[in-house]
TORLUMLO-839703 format. One line per 4 residues: number of its first residue (from 1); their letters; for each residue z, x, y of N, C-alpha, C. Coordinates in steps of 0.2 Angstrom, whole numbers, plus 5000, padded with zeros to 4 digits. Layout:
BEGIN
NUM) a) Z:X:Y:Z:X:Y:Z:X:Y  ...
END
This chain:
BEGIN
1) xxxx) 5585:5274:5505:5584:5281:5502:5587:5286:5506  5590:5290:5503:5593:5297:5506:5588:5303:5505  5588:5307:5514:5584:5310:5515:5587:5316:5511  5583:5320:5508:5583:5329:5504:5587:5331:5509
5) xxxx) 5593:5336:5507:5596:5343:5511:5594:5348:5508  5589:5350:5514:5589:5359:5515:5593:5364:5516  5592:5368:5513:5596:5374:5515:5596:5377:5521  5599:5377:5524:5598:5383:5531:5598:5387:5530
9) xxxx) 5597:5394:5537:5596:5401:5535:5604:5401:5536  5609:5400:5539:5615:5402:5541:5620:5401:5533  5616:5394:5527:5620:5394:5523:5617:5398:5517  5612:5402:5516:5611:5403:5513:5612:5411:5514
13) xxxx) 5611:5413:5519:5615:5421:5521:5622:5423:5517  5621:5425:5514:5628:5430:5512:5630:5437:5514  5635:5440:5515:5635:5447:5516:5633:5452:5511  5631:5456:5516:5628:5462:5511:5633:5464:5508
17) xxxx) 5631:5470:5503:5636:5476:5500:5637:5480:5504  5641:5483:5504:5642:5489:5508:5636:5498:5506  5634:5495:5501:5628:5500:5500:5623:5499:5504  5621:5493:5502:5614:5490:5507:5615:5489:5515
21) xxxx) 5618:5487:5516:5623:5488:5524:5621:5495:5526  5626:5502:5522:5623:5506:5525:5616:5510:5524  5611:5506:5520:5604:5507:5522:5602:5503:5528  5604:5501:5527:5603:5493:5532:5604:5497:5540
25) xxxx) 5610:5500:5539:5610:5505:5547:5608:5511:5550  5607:5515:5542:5603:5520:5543:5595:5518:5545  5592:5512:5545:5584:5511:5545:5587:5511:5552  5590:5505:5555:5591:5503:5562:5592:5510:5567
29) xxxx) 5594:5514:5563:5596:5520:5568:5589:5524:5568  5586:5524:5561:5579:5529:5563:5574:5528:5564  5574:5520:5567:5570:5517:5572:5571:5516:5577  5576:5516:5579:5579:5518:5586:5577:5523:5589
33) xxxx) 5579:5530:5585:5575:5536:5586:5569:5537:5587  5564:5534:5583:5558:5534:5582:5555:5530:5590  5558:5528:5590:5555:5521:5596:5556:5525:5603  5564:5529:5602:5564:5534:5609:5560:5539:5610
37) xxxx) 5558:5543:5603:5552:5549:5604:5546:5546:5606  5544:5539:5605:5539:5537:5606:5535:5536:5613  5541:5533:5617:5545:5532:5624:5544:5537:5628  5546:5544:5628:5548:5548:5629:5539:5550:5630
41) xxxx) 5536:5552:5623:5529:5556:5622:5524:5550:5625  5524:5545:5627:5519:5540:5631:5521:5541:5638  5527:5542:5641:5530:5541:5648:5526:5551:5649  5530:5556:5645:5525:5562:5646:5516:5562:5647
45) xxxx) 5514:5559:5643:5505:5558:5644:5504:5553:5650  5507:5549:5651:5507:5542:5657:5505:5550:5663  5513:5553:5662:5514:5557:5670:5508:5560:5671  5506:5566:5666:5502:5571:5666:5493:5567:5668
49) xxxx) 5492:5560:5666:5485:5558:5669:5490:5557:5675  5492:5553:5680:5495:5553:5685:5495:5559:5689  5498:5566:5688:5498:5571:5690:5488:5574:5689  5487:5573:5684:5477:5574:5685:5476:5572:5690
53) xxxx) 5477:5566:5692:5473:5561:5694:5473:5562:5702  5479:5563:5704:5483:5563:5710:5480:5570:5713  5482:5576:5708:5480:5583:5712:5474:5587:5711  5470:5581:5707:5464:5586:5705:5458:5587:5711
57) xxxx) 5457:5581:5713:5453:5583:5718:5455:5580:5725  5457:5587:5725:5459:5589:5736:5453:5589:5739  5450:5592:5737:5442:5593:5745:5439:5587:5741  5436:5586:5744:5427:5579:5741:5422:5583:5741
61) xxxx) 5421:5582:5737:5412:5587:5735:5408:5587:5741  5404:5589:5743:5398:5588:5747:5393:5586:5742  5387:5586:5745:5379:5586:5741:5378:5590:5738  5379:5597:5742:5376:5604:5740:5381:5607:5737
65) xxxx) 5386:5605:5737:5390:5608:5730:5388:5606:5724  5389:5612:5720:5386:5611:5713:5393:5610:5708  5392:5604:5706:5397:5605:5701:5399:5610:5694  5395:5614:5692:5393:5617:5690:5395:5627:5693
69) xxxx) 5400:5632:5693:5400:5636:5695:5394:5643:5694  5392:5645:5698:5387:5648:5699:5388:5657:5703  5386:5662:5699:5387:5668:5704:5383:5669:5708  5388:5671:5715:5383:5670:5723:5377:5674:5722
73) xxxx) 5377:5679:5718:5371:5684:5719:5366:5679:5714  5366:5675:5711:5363:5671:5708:5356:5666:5713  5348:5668:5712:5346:5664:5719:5346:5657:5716  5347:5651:5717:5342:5646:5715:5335:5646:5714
77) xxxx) 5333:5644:5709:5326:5643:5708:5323:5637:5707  5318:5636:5709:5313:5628:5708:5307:5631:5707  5303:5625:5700:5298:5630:5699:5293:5623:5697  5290:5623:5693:5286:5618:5690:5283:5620:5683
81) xxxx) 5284:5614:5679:5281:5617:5672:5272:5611:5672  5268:5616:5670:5262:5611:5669:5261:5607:5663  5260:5600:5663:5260:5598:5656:5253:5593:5658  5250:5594:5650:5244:5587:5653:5244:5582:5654
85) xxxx) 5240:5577:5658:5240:5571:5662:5246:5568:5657  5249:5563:5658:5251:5557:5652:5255:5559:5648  5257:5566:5647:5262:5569:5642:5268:5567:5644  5273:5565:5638:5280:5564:5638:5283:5567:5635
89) xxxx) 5289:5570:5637:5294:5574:5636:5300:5573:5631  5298:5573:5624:5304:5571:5617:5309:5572:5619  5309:5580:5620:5317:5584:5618:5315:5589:5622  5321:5595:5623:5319:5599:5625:5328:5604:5620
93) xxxx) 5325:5610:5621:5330:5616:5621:5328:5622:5623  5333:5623:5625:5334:5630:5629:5338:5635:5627  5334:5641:5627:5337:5648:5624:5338:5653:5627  5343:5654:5630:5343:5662:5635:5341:5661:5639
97) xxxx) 5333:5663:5643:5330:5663:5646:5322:5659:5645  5320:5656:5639:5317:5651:5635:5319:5644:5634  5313:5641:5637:5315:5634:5635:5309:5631:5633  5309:5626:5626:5304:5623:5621:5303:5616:5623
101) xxxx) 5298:5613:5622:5299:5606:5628:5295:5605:5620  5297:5600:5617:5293:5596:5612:5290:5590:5617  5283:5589:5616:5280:5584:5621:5276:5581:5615  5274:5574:5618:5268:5568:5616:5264:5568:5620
105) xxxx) 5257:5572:5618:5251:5574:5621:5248:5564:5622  5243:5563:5626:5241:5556:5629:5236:5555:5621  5234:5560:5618:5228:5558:5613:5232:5559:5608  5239:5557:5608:5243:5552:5602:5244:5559:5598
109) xxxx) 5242:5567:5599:5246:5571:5597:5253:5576:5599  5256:5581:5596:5262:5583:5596:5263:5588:5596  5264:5592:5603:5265:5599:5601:5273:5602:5605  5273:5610:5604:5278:5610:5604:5276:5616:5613
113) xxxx) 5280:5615:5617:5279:5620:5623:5281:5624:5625  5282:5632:5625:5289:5638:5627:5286:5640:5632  5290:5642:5635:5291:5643:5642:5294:5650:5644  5297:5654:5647:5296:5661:5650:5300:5660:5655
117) xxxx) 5308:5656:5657:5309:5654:5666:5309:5661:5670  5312:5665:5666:5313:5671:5672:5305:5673:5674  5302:5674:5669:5293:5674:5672:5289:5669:5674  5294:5664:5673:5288:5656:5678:5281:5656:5672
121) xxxx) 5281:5659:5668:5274:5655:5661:5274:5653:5656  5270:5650:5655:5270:5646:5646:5269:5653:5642  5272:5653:5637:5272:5659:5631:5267:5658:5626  5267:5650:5625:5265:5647:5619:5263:5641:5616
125) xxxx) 5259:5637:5615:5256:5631:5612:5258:5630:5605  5261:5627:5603:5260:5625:5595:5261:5618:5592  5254:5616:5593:5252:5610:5590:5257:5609:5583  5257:5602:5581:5263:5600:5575:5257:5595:5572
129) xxx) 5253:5597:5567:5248:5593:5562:5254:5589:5556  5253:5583:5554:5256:5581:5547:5249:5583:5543  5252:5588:5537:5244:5586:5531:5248:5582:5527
END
């Protein structure tokens, strides 16, 4: 029994048109282009983390630096906020010189807490009822 003859890709290739050729070169050329700009704009971002990474931090932090910039006439402050036994703190936001602690009271209620920082006092209570 005689084995089937396949076609190969070499006998089955013809030459193109001269039309299609010159699409044929044009693709090849504007993706060559494509592939340089690409080349180029990754090797650019490569350098720039590289350059971050290298110059950005000269000194080493200590403890007491704050990473955060602060004006010198600015004193630190430390204070304490009172909350009752057991209570856990949701959320908080802060406004200016006010800040609202939404808290879970220990007898499974919900209020909301404001605060006063420059005066160090509570402003306000406001229990959150569902009817």
């Amino acid at each position: 029994m005689e084995r089937p003859q396949f076609p190969t890709e070499e006998a089955d290739e013809k030459p193109l048109d001269p039309a299609a050729e010159k699409v044929r070169r044009k693709l090849v050329r504007f993706v060559a282009v494509n592939l340089g700009i690409l080349f180029v704009a990754v090797m650019a971002v490569l350098g720039a983390v590289v350059y971050k990474v290298s110059f950005s931090g000269n000194a080493p932090q200590t403890a007491g630096d704050s990473p955060v910039p602060a004006p010198a006439d600015t004193p630190f402050v430390e204070a304490e906020i009172a909350l009752p036994a057991g209570a856990r703190i949701l959320s908080q936001s802060l406004s200016g010189e006010r800040i609202a602690l939404h808290v879970a009271l220990p007898d499974g209620q919900v209020a909301i807490f404001v605060y006063d920082l420059r005066g160090r006092r509570l402003l306000g209570r406001y229990d959150i009822r569902v009817q």
